[in-house]
N, C-alpha and C positions, 0 to 999 in steps of 0.2 A: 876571270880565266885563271886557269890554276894548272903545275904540272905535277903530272903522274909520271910514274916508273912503265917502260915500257915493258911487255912481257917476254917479248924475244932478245933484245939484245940489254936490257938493262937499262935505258939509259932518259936521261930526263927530257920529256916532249909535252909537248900542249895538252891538254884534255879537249880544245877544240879542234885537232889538228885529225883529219882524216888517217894516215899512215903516218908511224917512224918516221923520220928523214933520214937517220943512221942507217936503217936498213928495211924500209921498205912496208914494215907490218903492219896493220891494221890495227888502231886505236880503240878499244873497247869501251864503250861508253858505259858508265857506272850509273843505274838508273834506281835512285832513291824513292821511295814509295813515300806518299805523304801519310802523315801518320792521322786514323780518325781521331776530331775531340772525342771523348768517355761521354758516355751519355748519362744523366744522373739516373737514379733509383726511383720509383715513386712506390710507394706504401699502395698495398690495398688493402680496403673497410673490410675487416672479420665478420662474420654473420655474428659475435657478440658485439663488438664493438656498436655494430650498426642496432642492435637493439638497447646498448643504453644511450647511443642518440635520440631513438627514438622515442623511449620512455624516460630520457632523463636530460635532453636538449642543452639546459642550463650545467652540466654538469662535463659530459663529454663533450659537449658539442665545439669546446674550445681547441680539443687537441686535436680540430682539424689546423690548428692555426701553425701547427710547427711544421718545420719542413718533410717533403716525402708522398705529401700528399695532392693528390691532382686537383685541377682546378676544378675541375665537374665535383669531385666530393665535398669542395670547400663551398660551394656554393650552396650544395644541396643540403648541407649540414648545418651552417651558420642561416640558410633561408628558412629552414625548419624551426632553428631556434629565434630567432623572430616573430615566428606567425605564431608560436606557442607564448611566446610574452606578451605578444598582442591580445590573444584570443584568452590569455589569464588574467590581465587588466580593464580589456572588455568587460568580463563577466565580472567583476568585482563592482566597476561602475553603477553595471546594470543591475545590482543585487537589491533588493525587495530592502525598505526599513527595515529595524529591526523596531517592531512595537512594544514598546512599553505596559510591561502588566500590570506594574506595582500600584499605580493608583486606579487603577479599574478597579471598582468596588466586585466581589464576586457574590454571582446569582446565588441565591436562597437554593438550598438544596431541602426539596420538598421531602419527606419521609412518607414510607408506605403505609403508615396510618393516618397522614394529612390529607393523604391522594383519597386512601378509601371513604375519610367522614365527609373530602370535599365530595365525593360521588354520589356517597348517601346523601346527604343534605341538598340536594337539588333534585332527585327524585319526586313527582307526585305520589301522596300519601292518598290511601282508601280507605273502608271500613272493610272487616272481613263483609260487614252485612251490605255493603253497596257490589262488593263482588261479588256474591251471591245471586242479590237484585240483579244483575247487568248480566249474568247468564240466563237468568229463568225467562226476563224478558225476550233476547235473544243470541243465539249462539253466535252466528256468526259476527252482529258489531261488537258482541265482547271479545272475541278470539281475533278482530283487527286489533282493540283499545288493549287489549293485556297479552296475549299469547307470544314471545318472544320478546316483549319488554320487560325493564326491569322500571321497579317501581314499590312504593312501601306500604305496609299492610298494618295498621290496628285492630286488636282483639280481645277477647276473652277466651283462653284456651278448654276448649270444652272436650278434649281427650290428648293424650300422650300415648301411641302405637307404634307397630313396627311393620313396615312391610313383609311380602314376601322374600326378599331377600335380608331380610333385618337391617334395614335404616329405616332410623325412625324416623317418624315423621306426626306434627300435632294436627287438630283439629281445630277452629276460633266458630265459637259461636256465631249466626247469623246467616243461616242457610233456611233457605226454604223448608224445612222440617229437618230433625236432628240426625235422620239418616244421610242429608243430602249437606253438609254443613262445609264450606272450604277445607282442604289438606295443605298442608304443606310441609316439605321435605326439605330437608336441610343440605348444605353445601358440606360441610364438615360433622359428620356423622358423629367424631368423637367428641365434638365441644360439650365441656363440660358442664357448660350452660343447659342443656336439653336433661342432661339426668336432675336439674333442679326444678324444672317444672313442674307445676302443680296445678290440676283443675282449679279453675277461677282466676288464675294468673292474668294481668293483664300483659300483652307484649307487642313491640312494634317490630316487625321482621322486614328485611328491605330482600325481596325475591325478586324471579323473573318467570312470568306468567308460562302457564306448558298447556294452556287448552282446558277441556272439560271430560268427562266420566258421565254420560247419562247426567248434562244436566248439576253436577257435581264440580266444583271450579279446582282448579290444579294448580300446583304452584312450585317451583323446583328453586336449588340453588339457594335456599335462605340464610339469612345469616340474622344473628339477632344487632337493633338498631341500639347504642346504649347509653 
């Protein structure tokens, strides 16, 4: 309890006291308003900030720990950066050896002249004169045995020509009579092998059979065997 000044006549009265007793007046009660606590600040996540939490968790993701920030972001911030240390250590576990080359002996690397003698060299070999033989007897099981196979041919070249289009192409003795005698036409038109032949040459050509001419055996794609 405490006294106050009274307003009408001056004088000192109760503050619980209804009216003056000096004179009468009515005591005016002094009503103090309680004061609010301040309520803190809390920070909000920038659309940058939230993107180098995002891609950088380890990095930002700790200055959710200072003050300002709400507890929803600190959770969500510091939860992110966990599942990405997780999901980093994860993957490192589970990563593939790494295998060892250096005593691995390394494969033979075949060359394109190894490939083609291996090719040739496992080819069945004929005579021009057995290819001959094998049409006049009959067309069709020679054009199953030779026609779109490849396969090697010995001979005696008994001409050097040119087609209609100028590739040349020889003749090998051993045809049913000297008009009817095997052709064959070459792969590489320009090898400089073909401008050295000479009637009576003997040669092995590794071809791939194209049918017959009247009886005539055909032979395309040749390459000389050497």
């Amino acid at each position: 309890m405490a006294l106050i000044e009274c307003k009408e006549c001056s004088k000192q009265v109760s503050d619980s006291a209804v009216s003056c007793p000096n004179c009468g007046a009515p005591v005016a009660t002094v009503y103090v308003a309680p004061v609010a606590a301040s309520q803190p600040v809390t920070k909000s996540v920038g659309f940058g900030f939230a993107l180098g939490i995002f891609f950088l968790p380890w990095i930002f993701g700790w200055f959710l720990l200072g003050r300002g920030y709400s507890p929803r972001a600190r959770v969500l911030g510091i939860g992110w950066l966990a599942l990405t240390a997780y999901l980093f250590f994860a993957a490192k576990d589970h990563a593939p050896p790494t295998i060892s080359t250096s005593s691995t002996p390394p494969k033979p690397v075949v060359s394109q002249q190894e490939a083609r003698a291996s090719r040739i060299a496992s080819l069945n070999t004929f005579t021009a004169a057995q290819l001959a033989a094998a049409y006049d007897r009959n067309t069709v099981a020679a054009d199953q045995q030779f026609k779109g196979k490849q396969f090697k041919v010995t001979g005696v070249v008994s001409s050097i020509n040119t087609d209609f289009r100028g590739r040349p192409y020889v003749t090998l003795q051993g045809g049913v009579n000297q008009f009817m005698e095997p052709q064959f036409s070459f792969e590489d038109a320009k090898d400089p092998a073909i401008a050295r032949l000479q009637k009576g040459s003997k040669v092995t050509l590794a071809c791939t059979g194209n049918g017959d001419i009247a009886k005539t055996p055909m032979s395309e794609d040749c390459e000389f065997v050497r």
